[in-house]
Backbone as numpy.savetxt, mean C-alpha at the origin, in Angstrom:
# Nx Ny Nz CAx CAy CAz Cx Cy Cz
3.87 -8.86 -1.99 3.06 -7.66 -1.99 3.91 -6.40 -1.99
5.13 -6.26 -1.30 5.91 -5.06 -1.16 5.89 -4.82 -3.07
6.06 -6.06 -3.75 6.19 -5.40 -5.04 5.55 -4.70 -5.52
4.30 -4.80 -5.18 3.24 -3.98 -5.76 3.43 -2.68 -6.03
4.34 -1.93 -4.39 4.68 -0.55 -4.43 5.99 -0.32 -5.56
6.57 -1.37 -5.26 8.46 -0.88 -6.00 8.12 -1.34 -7.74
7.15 -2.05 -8.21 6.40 -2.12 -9.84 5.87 -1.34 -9.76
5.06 -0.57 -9.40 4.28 0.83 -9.97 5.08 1.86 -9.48
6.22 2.14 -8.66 6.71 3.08 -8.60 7.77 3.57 -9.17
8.20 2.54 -10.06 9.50 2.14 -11.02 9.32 2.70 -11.92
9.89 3.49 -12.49 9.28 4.53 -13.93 9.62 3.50 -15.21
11.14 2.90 -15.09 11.67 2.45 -15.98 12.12 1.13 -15.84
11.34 -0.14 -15.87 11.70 -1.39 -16.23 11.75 -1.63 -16.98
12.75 -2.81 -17.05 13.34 -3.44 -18.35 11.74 -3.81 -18.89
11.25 -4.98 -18.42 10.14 -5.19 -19.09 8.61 -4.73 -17.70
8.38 -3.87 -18.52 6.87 -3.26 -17.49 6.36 -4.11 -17.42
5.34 -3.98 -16.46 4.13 -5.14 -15.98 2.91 -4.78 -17.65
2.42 -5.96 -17.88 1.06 -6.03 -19.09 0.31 -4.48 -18.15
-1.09 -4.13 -19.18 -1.93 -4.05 -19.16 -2.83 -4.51 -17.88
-2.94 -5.72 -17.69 -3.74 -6.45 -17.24 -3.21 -6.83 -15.74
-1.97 -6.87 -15.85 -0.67 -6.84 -14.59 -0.66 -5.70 -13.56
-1.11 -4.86 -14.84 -0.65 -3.43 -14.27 -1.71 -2.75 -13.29
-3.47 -3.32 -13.92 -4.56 -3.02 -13.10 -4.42 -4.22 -12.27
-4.22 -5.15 -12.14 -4.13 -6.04 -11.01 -3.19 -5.61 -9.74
-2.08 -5.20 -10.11 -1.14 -4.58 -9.15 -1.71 -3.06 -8.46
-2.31 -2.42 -9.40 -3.00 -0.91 -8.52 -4.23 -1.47 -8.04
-5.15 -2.38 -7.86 -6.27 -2.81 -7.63 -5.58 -3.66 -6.38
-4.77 -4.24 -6.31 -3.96 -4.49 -5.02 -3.56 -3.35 -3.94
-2.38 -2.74 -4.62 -2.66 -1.51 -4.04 -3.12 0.03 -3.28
-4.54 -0.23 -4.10 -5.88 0.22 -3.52 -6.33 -0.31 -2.82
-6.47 -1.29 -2.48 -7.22 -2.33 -1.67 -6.22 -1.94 -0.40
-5.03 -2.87 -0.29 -3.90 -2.33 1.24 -3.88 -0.90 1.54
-4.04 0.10 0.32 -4.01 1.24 1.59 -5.65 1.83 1.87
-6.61 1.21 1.29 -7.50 1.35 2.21 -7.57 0.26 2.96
-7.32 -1.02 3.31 -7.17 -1.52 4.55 -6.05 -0.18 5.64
-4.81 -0.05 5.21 -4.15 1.16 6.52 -5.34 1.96 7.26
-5.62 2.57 5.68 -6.29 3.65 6.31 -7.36 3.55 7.27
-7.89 2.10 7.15 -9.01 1.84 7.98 -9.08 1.47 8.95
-6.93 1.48 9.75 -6.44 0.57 10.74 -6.43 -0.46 10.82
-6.35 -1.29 9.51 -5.94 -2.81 9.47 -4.63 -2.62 9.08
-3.76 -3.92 9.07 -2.66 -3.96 8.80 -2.49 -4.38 7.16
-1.97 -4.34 5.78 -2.22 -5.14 5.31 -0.99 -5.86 5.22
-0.92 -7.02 4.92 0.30 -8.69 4.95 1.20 -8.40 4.71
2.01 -7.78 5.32 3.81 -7.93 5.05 3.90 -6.92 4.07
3.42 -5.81 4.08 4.03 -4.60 3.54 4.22 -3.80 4.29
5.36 -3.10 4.76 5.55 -1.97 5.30 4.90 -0.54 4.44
4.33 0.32 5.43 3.53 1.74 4.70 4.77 2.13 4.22
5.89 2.28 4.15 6.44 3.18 3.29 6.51 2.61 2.04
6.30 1.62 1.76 6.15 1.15 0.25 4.87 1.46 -0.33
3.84 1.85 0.83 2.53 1.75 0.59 2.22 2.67 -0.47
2.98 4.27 0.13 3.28 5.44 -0.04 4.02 6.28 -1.20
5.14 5.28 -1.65 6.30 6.13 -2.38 6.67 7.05 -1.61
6.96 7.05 -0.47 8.03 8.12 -0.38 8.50 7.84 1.32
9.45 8.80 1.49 10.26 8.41 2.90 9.36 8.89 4.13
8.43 8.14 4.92 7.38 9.02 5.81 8.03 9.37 6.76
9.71 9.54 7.04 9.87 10.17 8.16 10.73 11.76 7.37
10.73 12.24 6.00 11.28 13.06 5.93 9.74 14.03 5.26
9.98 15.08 6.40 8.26 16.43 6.04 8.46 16.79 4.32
9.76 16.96 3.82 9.72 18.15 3.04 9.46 17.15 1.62
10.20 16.08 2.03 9.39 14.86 0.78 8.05 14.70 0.79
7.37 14.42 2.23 5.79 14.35 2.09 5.39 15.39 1.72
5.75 16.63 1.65 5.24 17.84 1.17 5.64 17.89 -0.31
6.61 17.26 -0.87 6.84 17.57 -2.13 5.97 16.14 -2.72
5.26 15.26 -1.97 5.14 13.80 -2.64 3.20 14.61 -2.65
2.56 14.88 -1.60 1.58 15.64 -1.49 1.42 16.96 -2.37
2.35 17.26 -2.93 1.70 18.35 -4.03 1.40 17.40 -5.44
2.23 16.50 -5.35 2.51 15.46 -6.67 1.22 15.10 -6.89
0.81 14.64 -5.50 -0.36 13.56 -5.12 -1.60 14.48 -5.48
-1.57 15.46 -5.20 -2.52 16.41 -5.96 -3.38 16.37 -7.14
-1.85 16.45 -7.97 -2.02 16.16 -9.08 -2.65 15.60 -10.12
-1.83 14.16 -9.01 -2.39 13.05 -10.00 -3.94 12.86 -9.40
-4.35 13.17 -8.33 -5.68 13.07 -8.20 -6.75 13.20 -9.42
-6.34 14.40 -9.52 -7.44 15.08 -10.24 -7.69 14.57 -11.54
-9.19 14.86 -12.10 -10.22 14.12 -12.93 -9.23 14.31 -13.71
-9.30 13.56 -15.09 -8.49 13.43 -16.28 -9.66 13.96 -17.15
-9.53 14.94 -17.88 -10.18 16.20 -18.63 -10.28 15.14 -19.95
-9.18 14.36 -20.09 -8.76 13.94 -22.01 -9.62 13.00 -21.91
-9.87 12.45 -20.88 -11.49 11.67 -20.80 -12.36 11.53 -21.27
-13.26 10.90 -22.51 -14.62 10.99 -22.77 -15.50 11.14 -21.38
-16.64 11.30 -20.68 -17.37 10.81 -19.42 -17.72 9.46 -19.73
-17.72 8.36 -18.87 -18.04 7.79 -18.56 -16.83 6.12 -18.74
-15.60 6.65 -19.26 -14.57 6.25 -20.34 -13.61 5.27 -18.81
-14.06 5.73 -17.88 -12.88 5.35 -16.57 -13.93 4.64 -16.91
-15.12 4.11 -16.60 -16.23 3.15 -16.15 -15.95 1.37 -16.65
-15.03 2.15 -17.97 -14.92 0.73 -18.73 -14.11 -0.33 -18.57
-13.96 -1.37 -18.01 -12.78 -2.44 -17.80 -12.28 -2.88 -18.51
-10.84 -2.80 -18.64 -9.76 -3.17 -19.23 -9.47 -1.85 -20.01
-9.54 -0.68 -19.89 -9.43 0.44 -20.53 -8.21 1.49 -20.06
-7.60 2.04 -20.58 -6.79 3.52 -20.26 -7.66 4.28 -19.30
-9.18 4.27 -19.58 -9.64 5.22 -18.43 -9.77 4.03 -16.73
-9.83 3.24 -17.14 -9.90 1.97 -15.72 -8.98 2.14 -15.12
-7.73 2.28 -16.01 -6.04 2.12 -15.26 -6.20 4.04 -14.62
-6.48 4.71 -15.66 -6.42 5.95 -14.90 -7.28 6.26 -13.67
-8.06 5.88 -13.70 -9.23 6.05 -12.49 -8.75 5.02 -11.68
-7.96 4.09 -11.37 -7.51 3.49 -10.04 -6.41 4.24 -9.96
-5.31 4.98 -10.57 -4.34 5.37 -10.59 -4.55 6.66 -9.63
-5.97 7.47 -10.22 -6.49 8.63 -9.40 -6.91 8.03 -7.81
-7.28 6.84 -7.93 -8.00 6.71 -6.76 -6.78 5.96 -5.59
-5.46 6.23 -6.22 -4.46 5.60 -5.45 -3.62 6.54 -5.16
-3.76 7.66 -5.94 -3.27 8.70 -5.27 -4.05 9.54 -4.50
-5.03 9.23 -4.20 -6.06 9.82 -3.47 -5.99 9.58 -2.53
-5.69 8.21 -2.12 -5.68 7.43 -0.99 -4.41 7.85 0.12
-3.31 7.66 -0.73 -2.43 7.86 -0.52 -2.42 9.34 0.51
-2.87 10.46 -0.46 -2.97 11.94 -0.26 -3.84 12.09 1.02
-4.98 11.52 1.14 -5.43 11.43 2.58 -4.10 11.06 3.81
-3.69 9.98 3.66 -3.00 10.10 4.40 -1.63 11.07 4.75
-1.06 10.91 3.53 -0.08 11.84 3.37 -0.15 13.96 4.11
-1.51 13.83 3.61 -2.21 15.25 4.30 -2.59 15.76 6.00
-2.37 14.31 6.46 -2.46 14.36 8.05 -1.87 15.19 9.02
-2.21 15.83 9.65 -1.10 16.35 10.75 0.32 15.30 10.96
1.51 16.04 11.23 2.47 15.19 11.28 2.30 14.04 12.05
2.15 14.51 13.44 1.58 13.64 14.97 0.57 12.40 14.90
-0.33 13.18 13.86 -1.16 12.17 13.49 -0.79 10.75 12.54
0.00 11.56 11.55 0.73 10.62 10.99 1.49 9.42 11.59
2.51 10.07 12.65 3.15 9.43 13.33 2.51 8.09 14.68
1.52 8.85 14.99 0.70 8.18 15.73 0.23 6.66 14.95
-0.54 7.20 13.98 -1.05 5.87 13.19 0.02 4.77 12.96
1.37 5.30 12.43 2.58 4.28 12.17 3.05 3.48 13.11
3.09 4.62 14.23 3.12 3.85 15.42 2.65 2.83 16.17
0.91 2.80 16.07 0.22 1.75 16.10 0.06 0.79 15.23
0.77 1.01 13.88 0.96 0.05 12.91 2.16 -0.62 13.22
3.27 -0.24 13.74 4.23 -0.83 13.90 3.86 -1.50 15.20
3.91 -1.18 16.27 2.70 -2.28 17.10 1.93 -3.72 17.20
1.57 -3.24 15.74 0.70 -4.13 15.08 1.05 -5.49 14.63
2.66 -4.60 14.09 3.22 -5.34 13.25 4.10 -6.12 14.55
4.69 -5.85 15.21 5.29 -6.55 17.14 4.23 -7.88 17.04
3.03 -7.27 17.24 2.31 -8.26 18.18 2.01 -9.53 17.33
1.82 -9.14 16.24 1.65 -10.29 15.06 2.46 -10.92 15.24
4.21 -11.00 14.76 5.36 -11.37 14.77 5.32 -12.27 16.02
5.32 -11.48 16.99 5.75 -12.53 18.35 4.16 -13.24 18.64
3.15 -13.43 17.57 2.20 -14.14 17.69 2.54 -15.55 17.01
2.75 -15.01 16.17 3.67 -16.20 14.78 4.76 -16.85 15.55
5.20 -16.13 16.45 6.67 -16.79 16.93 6.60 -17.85 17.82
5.49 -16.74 18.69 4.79 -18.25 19.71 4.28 -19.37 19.26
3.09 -19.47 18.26 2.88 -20.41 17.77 4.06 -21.64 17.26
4.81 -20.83 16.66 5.96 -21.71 16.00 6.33 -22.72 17.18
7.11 -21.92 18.53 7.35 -22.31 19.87 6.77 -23.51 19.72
4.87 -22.87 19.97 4.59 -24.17 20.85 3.84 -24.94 20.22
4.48 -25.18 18.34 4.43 -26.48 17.56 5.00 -27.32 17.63
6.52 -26.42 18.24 7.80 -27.64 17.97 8.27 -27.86 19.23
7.14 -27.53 20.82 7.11 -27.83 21.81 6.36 -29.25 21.96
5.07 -29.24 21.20 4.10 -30.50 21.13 5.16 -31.52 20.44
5.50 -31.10 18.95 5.75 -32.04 18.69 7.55 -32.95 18.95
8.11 -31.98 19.90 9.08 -32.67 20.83 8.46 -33.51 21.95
7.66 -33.36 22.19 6.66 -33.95 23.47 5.91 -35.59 22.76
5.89 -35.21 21.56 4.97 -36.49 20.71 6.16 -37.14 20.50
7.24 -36.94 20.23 8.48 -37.92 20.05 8.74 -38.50 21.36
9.04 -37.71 22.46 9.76 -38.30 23.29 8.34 -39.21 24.14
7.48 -39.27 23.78 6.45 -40.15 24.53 6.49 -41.46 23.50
């Protein structure tokens, strides 16, 4: 999943993701950062991949948040109704808008606030880990116990 962020944020690969790759990977994308945003975790991505950009430096989120602006906004070269269509240039553009949108909510937060949320994401990410860890423990606790009986 981290790829998701470092393939769409890659300007220049050797060979780009298809068409079809390419809305599958932002339709991923969309999906994990509205899980963040909604205070879920999503699976083994860290938010700064979520993001494109470094969330502990202001003047990047401020320069990644004017970007994010940007790309928000409606696409004019649009027929109406032209995003609606699947498998289309307007499909890929209208998740593309709606991923920088996403993004830009967060990105737009008070710093504190920002920091706060990561914080409890990283948290998140603790308690999981040493949830997984325990389990592991006390698989290969039983099944030392099933041998030696």
């Amino acid at each position: 999943m981290v790829l998701i962020a470092i393939l769409l944020a890659a300007p220049a690969l050797a060979d780009p993701p298809s068409g079809a790759e390419r809305l599958r990977l932002l339709r991923d994308l969309r999906d994990n950062l509205a899980l963040f945003l909604s205070g879920e975790r999503p699976a083994d991505i860290p938010a700064s991949s979520l993001f494109s950009v470094d969330l502990s430096d202001e003047e990047a989120i401020r320069r990644r948040t004017g970007e994010l602006r940007i790309s928000a906004l409606p696409d004019a070269s649009l027929p109406p109704g032209a995003a609606a269509l699947p498998g289309t240039d307007g499909e890929l553009r209208a998740l593309e808008r709606e991923v920088a949108s996403l993004r830009l909510r967060f990105l737009s937060l008070p710093r504190e606030t920002r920091k706060g949320i990561l914080a409890a994401q990283g948290t998140i990410l603790e308690q999981s880990e040493k949830a997984e860890r325990l389990a592991r423990e006390r698989t290969s606790a039983e099944e030392e116990r099933g041998n030696a009986a």
